[in-house]
NUTORGU-124262 format. One record per residue: x, y, z of N, C-alpha, C in turn. Coordinates in steps of 0.001 Angstrom, whole numbers. Layout:
# NUTORGU-124262
- nu  nv  nw  cau  cav  caw  cu  cv  cw
- X  Y  Z  X  Y  Z  X  Y  Z
...
***
This chain:
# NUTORGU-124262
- nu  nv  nw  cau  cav  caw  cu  cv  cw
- -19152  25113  8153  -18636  25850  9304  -17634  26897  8837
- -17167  27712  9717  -16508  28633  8912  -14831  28547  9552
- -14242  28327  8937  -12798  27590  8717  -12188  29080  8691
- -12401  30664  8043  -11656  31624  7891  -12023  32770  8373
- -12927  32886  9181  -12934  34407  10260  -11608  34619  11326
- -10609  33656  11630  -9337  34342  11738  -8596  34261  10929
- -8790  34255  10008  -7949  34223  8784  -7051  35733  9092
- -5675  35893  8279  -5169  36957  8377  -5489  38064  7338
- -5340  39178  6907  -5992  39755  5981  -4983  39598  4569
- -6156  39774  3559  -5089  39443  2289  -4929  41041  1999
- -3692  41233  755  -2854  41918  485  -2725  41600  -756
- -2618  43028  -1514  -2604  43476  -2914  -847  43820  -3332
- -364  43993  -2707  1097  44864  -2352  1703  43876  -3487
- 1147  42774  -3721  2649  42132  -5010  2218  42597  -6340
- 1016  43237  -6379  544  43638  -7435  1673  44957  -8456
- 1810  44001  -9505  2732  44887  -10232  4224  44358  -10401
- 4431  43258  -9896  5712  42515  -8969  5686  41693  -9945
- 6601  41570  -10728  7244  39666  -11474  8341  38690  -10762
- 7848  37808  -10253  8885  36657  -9295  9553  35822  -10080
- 10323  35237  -9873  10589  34086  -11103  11491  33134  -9717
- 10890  32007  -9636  11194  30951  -8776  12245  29584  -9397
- 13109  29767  -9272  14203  28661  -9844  13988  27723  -8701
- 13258  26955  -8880  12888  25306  -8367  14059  24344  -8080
- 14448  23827  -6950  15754  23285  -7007  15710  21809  -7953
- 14604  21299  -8709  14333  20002  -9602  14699  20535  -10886
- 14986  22079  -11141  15364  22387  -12567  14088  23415  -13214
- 12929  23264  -12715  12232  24021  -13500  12121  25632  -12718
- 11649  26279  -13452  11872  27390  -12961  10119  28249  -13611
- 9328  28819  -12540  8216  29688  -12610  8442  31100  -12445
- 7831  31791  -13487  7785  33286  -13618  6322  33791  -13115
- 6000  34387  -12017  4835  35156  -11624  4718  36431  -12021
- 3933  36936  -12276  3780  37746  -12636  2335  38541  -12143
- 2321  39218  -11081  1042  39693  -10428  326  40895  -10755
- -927  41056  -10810  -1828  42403  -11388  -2827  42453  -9729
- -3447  43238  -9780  -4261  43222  -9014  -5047  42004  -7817
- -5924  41408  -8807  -6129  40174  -8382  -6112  38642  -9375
- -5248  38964  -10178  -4695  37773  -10915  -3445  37762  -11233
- -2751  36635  -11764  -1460  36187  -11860  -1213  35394  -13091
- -606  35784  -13956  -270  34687  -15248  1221  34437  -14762
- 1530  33052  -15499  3025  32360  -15604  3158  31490  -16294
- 4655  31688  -16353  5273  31082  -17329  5869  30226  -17152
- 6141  28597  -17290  6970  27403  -16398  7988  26734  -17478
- 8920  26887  -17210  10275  26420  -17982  10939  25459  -17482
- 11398  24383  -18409  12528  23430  -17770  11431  22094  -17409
- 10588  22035  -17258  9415  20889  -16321  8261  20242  -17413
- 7772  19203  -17278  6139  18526  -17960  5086  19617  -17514
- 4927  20146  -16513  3975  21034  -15957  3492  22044  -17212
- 1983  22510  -17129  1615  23311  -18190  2902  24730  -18406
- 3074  24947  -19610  3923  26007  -19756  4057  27474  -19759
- 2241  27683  -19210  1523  28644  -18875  427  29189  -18303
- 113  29933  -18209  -1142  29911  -17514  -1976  31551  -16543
- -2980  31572  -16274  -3351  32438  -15566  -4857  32406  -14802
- -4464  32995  -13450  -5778  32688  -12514  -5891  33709  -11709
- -6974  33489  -10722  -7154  34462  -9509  -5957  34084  -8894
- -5801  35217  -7356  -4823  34041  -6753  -5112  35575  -5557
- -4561  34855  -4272  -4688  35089  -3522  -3706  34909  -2576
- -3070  36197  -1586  -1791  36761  -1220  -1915  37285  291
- -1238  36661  1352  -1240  37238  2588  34  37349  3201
- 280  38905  3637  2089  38612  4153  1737  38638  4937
- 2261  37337  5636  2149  36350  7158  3339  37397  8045
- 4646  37659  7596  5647  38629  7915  6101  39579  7056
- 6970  40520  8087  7364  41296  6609  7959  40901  5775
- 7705  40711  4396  8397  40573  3316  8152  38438  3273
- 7481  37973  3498  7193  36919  4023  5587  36305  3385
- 5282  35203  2458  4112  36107  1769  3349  34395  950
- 2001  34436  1665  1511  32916  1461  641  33339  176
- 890  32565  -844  -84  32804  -2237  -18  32164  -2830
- -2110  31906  -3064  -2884  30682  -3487  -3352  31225  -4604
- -2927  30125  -5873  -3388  30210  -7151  -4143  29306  -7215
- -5260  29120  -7766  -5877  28179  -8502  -6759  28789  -9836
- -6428  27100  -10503  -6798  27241  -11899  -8025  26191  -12327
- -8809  26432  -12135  -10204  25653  -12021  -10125  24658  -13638
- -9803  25045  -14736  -10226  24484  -15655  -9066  23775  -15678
- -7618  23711  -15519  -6756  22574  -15442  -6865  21899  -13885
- -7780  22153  -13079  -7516  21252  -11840  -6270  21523  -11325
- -5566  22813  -11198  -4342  22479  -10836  -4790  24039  -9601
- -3824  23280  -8885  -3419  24795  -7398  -1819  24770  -7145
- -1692  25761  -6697  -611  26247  -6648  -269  27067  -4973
- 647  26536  -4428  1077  27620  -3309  1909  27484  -2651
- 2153  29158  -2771  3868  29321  -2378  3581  29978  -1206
- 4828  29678  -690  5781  30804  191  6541  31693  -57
- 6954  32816  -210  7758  33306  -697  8397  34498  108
- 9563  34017  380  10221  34626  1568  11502  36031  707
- 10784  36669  617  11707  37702  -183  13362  38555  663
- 13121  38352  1746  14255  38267  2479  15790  37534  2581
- 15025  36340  2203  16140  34810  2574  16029  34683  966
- 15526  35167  -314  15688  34641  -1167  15010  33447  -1861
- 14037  33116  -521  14002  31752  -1138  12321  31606  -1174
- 11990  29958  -1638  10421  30195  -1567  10273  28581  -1585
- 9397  27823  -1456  8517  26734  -1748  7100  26674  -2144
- 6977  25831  -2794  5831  25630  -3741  5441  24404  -3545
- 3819  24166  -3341  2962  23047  -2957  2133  23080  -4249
- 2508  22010  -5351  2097  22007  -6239  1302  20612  -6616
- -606  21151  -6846  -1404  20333  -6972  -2409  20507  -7971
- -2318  18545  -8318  -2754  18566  -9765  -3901  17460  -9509
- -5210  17668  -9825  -6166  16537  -9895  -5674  15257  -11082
- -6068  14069  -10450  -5654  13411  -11461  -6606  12691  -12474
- -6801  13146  -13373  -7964  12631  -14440  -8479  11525  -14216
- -9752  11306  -13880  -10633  10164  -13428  -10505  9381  -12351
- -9557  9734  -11457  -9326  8955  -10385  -9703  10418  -9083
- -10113  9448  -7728  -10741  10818  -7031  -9452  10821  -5928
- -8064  11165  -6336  -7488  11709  -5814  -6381  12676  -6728
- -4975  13624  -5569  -4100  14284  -6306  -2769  13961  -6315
- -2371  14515  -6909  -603  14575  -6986  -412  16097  -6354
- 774  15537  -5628  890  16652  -4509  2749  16889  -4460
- 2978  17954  -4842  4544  18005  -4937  4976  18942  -4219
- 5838  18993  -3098  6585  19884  -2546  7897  20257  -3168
- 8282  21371  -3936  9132  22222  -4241  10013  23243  -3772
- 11282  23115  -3252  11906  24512  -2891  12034  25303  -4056
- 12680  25826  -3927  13003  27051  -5053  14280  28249  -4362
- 14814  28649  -4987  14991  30169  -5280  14623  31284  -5997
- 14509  32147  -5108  14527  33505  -6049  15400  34307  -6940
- 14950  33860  -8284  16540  34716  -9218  16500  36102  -8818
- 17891  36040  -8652  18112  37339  -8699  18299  38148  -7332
- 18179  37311  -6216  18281  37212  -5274  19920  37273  -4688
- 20829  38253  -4212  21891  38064  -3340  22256  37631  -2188
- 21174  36758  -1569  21957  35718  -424  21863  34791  -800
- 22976  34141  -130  23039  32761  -142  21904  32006  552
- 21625  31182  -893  20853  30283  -233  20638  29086  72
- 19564  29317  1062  19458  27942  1814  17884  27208  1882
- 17962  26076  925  16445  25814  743  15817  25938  2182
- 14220  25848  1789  13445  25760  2593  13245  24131  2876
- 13386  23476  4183  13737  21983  4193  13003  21707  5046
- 12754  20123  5038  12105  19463  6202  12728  19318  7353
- 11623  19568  8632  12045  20195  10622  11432  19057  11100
- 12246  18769  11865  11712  18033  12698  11228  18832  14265
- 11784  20075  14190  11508  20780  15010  9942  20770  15780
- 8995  20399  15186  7356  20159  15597  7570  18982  16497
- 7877  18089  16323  7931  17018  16558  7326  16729  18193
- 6042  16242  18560  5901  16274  20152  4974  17866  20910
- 4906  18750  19646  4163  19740  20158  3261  19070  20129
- 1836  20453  20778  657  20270  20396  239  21644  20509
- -1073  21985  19623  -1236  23410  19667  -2915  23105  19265
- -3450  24249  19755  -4820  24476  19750  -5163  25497  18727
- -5835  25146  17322  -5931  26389  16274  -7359  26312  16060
- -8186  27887  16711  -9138  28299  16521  -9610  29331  15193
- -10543  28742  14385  -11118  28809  13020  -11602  30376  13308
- -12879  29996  14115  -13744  31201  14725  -14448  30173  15942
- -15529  31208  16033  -16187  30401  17224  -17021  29556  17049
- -16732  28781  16194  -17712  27651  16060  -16090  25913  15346
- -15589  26641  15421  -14449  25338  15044  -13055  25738  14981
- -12798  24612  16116  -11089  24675  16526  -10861  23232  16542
- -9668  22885  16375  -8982  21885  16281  -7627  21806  16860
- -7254  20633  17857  -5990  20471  18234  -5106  19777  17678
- -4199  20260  17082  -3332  19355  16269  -2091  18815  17560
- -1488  17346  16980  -31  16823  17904  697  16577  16907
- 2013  16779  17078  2739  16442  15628  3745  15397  16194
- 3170  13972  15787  3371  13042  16292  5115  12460  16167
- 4908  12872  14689  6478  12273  14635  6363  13364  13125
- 8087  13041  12779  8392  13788  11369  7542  13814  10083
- 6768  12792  10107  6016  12568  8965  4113  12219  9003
- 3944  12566  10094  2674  12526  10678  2083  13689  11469
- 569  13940  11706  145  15032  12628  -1426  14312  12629
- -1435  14104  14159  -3097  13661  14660  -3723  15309  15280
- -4839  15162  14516  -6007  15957  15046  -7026  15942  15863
- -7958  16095  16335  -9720  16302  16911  -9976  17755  16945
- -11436  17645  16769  -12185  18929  16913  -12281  19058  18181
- -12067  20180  18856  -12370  20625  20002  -13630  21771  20441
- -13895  22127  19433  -14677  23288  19314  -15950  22543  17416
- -17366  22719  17727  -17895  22804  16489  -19116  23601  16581
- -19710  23411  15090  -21292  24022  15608  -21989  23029  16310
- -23109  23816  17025  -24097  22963  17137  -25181  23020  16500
- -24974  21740  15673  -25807  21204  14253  -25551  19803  14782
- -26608  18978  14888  -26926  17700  14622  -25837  17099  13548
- -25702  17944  12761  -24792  17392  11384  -23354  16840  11496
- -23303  17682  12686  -21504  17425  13263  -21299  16535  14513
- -22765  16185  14642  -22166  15179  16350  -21134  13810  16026
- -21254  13685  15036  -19997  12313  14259  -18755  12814  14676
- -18550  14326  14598  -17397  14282  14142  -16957  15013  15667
- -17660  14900  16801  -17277  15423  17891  -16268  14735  18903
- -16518  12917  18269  -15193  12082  18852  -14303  11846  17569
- -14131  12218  16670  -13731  11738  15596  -11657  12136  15942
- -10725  11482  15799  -9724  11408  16112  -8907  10876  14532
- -8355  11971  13872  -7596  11632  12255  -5929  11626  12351
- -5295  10924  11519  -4138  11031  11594  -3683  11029  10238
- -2798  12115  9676  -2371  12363  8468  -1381  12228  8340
- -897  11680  6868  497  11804  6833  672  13624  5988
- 2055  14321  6352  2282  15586  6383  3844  15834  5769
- 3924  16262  5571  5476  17407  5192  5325  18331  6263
- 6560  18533  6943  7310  19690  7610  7851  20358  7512
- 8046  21895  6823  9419  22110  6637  9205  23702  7341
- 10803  24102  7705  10718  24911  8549  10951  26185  7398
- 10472  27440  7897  10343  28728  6907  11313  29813  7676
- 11289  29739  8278  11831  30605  9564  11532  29895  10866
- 12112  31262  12048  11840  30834  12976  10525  30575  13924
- 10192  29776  14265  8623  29166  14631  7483  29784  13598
- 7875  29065  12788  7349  29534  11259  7606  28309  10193
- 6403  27575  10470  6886  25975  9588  5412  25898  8546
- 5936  25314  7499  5015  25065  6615  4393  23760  6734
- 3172  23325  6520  2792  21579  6745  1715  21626  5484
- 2060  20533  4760  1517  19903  3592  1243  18836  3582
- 176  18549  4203  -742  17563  4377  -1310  16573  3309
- -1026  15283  3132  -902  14517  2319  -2466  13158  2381
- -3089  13145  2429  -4153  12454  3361  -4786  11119  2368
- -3617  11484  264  -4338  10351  -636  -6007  10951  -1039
- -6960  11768  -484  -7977  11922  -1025  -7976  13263  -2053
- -9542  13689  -2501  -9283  14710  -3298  -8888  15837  -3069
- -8732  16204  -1551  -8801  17938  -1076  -7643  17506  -137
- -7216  18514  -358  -5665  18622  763  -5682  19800  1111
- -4707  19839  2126  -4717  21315  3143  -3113  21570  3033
- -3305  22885  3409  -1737  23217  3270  -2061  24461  4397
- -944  24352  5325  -823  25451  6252  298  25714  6783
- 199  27464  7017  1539  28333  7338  1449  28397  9060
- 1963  27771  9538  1879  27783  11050  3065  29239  11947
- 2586  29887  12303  3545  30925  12860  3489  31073  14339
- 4138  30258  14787  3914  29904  16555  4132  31019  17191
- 5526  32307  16594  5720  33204  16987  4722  34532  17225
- 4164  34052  16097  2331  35444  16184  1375  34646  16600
- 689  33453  16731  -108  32561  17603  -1233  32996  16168
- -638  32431  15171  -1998  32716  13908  -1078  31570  12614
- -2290  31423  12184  -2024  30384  10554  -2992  30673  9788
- -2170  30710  8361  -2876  30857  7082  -2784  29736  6459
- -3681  29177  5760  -3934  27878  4658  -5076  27933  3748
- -4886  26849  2830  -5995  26396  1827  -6304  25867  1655
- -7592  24719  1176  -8403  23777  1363  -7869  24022  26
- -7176  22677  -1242  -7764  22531  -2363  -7741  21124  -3096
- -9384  21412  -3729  -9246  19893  -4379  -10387  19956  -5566
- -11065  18746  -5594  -12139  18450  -6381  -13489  17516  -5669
- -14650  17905  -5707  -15855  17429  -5364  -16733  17043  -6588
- -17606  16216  -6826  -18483  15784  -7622  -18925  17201  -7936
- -19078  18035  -7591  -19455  19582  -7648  -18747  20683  -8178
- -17390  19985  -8278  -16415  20906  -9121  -15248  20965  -8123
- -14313  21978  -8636  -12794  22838  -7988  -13808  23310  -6459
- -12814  22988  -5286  -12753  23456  -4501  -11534  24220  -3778
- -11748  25509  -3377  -10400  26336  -3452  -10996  27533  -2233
- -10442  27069  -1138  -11222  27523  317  -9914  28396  1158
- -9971  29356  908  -8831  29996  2447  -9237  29166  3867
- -8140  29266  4563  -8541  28947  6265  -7433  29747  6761
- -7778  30029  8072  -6801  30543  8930  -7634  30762  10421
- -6635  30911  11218  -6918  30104  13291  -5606  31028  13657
- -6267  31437  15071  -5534  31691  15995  -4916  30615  16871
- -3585  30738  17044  -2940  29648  17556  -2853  29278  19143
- -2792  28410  19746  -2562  28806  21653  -1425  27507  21674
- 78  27553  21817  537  26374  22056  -71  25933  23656
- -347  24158  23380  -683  23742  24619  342  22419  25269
- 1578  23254  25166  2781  22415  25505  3528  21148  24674
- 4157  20433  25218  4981  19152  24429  4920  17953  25141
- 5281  17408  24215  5090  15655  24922  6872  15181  24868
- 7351  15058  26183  8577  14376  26640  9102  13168  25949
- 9952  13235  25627  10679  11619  24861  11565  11139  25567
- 11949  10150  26571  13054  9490  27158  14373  9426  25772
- 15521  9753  26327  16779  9947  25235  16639  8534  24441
- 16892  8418  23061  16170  7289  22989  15563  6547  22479
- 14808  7435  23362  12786  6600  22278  12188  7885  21352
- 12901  8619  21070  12161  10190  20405  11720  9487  19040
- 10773  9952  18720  9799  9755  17286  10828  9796  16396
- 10552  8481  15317  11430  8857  13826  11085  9949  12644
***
């Protein structure tokens, strides 16, 4: 099905641009962008100490900027945020794990060296907490997400093809465990944690009613490394008596 006909459009504009991300765990990544690839350099960390791939770049806002590396022959993906404004950035850093069919999945803040504001990591919101929002793929698959509590988000398809292939998945009702963290304002990142081989990562921007993300993992078939992106419709909140609000 097709997961990226609203996708937002990608962007060449960092091309020529060297980032260098001081990781608040100590290690620190140097980007370094060309056209449509990216080599770097990783200091301070176990993580490979170098490297270079395609990668792929969308400014969600101005100066505001979602980019997916992947590196097929180490199994590893990479993706940031990188908020050139606030200084700051996070990194969703994923590594297949040799012979076993799942990943290691690390959420990273960072700063930007060199950067003159003060900063303030990018952190986990509870701010979602009790929405629900309707994110359309294209016209053949949408999904309603609820963000149940701080560390969870239940889904269903609301929208699919019609293919015989998908009637399973027309009651199908999932619940993931997730990372939250807020980027700005109605502008939260979610890093979806689910234990299998493919994980999702998405830039939710409630304020433009659109999200950018990436499917990445491993299949008996190889690296899988998929853009997605949906138009957003919030479809209200769910009330908490003072109280009883989700942990």
């Amino acid at each position: 099905m097709d997961l990226g006909k609203n996708r937002q459009e990608s962007t060449t504009i960092l091309a020529g641009q060297d980032i260098q991300l001081d990781h608040d765990d100590g290690a620190a990544l140097i980007l370094r962008f060309g056209i449509d690839r990216v080599t770097w350099e990783m200091s301070g960390a176990a993580e490979p100490a170098s490297g270079g791939a395609p990668y792929d770049a969308v400014e969600v806002r101005p100066g505001i900027f979602f980019v997916h590396i992947a590196e097929a022959e180490r199994k590893l993906g990479l993706t940031h945020v990188i908020d050139r404004e606030q200084g700051r950035a996070i990194t969703v850093w994923d590594q297949l794990i040799e012979g076993e069919s799942a990943m290691r999945r690390l959420v990273r803040p960072a700063r930007i060296a060199g950067s003159t504001v003060d900063y303030l990591p990018i952190a986990e919101s509870r701010e979602l907490i009790g929405r629900r929002a309707y994110c359309q793929y294209s016209e053949e698959a949408a999904l309603e997400h609820v963000y149940v509590n701080s560390r969870a988000i239940l889904w269903q398809w609301l929208i699919l093809p019609s293919d015989p292939r998908f009637d399973a998945l027309r009651t199908e009702v999932g619940i993931e465990a997730v990372s939250m963290c807020k980027v700005g304002d109605e502008l939260f990142l979610l890093a979806l944690h689910d234990g299998g081989s493919i994980e999702l990562t998405l830039l939710m921007d409630f304020a433009q009613g659109r999200n950018v993300g990436q499917l990445f993992g491993g299949t008996e078939r190889g690296i899988v490394s998929r853009p997605v992106g949906a138009k957003i419709i919030p479809l209200g909140y769910i009330d908490y008596p003072q109280g009883f609000e989700p942990g």
